[in-house]
C-alpha positions as CSV (number, residue, x, y, z in Angstrom):
1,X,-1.4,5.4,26.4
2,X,-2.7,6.4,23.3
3,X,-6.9,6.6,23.0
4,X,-8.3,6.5,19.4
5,X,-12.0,8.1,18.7
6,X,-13.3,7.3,15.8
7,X,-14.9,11.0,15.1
8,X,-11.2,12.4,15.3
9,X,-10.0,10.0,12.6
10,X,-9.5,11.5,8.7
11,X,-11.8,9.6,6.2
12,X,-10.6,8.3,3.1
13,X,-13.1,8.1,0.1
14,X,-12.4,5.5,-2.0
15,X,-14.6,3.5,-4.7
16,X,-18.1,2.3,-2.2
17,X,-16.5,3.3,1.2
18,X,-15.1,5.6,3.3
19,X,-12.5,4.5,5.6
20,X,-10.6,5.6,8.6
21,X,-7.1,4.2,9.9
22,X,-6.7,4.3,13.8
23,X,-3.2,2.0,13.6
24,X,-1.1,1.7,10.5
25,X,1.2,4.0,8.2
26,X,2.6,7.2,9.8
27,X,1.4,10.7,8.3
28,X,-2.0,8.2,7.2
29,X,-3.0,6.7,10.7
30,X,-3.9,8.3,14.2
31,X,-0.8,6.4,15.4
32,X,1.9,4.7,13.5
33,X,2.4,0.9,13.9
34,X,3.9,-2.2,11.8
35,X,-0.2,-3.4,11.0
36,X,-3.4,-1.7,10.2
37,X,-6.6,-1.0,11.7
38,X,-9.5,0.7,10.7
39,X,-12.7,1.5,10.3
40,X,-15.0,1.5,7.0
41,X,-18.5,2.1,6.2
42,X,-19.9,1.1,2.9
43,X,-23.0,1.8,1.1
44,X,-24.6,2.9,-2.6
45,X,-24.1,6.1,-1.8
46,X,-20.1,6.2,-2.2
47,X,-20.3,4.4,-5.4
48,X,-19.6,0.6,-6.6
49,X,-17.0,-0.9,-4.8
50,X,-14.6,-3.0,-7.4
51,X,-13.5,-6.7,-6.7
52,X,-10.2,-6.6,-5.2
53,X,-8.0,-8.8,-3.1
54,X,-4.9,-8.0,-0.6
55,X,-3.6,-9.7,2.1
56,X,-4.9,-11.6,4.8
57,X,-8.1,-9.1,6.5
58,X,-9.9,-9.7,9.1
59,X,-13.4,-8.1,9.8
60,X,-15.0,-7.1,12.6
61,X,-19.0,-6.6,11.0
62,X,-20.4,-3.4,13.6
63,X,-23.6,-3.1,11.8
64,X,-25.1,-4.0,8.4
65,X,-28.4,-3.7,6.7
66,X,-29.0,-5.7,3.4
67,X,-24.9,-6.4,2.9
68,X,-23.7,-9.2,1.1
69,X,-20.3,-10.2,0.6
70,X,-19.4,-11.9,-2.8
71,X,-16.1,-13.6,-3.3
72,X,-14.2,-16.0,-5.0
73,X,-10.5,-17.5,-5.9
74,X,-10.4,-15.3,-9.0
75,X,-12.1,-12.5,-10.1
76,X,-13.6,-14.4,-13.0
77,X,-14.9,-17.1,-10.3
78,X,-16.4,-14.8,-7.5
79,X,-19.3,-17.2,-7.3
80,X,-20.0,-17.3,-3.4
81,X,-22.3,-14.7,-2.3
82,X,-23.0,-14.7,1.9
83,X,-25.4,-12.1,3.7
84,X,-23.6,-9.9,6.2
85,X,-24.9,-9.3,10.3
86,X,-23.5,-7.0,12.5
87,X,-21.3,-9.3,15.4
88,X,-19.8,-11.6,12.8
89,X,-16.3,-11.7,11.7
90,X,-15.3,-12.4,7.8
91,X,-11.5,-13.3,7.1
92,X,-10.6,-12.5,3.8
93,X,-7.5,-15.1,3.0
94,X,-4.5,-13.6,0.8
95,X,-5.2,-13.1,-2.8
96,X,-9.3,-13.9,-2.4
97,X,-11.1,-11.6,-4.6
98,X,-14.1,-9.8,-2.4
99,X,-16.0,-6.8,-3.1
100,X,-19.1,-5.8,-0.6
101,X,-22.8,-5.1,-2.0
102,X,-26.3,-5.0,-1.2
103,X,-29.9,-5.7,-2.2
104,X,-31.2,-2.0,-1.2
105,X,-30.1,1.6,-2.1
106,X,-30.2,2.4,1.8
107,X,-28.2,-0.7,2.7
108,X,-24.7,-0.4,4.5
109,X,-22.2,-2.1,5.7
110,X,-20.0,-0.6,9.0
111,X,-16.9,-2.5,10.1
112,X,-13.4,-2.4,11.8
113,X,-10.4,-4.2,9.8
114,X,-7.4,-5.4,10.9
115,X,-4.1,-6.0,8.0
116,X,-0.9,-7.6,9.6
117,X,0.2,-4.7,7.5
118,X,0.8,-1.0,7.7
119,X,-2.1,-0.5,5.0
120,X,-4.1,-2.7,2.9
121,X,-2.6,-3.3,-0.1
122,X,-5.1,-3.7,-1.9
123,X,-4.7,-4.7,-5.5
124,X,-7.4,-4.8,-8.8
125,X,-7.1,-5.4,-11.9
């Protein structure tokens, strides 16, 4: 049996987060598998994330404070903007432009995602 713990995980910085694989791409991940899982905390503080999309994700919200997600079919037509609460699941479907935000500088979002794939793909333009 393998047990994952968070604290033990290396963190990734990337544009508005820092994220953490527990399952996913070997030499990246705590433990190699055919999907991903994760964890990601965003907030002001690591920057503006960009609008991006990637295949199907699935979010597990842990805990948020003035997060917002705003997303759309294009990334010209991100119109939809929805307020985030820790206990709620977002899917992102493939291709749907997202990008996280929020209406305070000491706002964040935590949560655990889950790709079918071994990492996100994630794609901008």
């Amino acid at each position: 049996m393998d047990h994952v713990r968070k604290e033990d995980l290396k963190e990734g910085k990337m544009p508005g987060r820092v994220a953490a694989a527990a399952f996913g791409q070997e030499g990246i991940a705590a433990i190699p598998a055919e999907c991903f899982v994760g964890y990601a905390a965003f907030a002001p503080k690591y920057g503006q994330m960009k609008p991006h999309y990637h295949e199907d994700e699935y979010m597990y919200i842990v805990d948020a404070k003035d997060a917002f997600i705003t997303y759309g079919p294009t990334k010209d037509s991100m119109n939809t903007r929805e307020a985030l609460k820790a206990g709620e699941i977002i899917w992102a479907k493939d291709g749907e432009w997202h990008l996280f935000d929020f209406d305070s500088e000491d706002g964040f979002l935590s949560i655990i995602a889950f790709f079918g794939v071994p990492v996100g793909h994630t794609k901008e333009e």
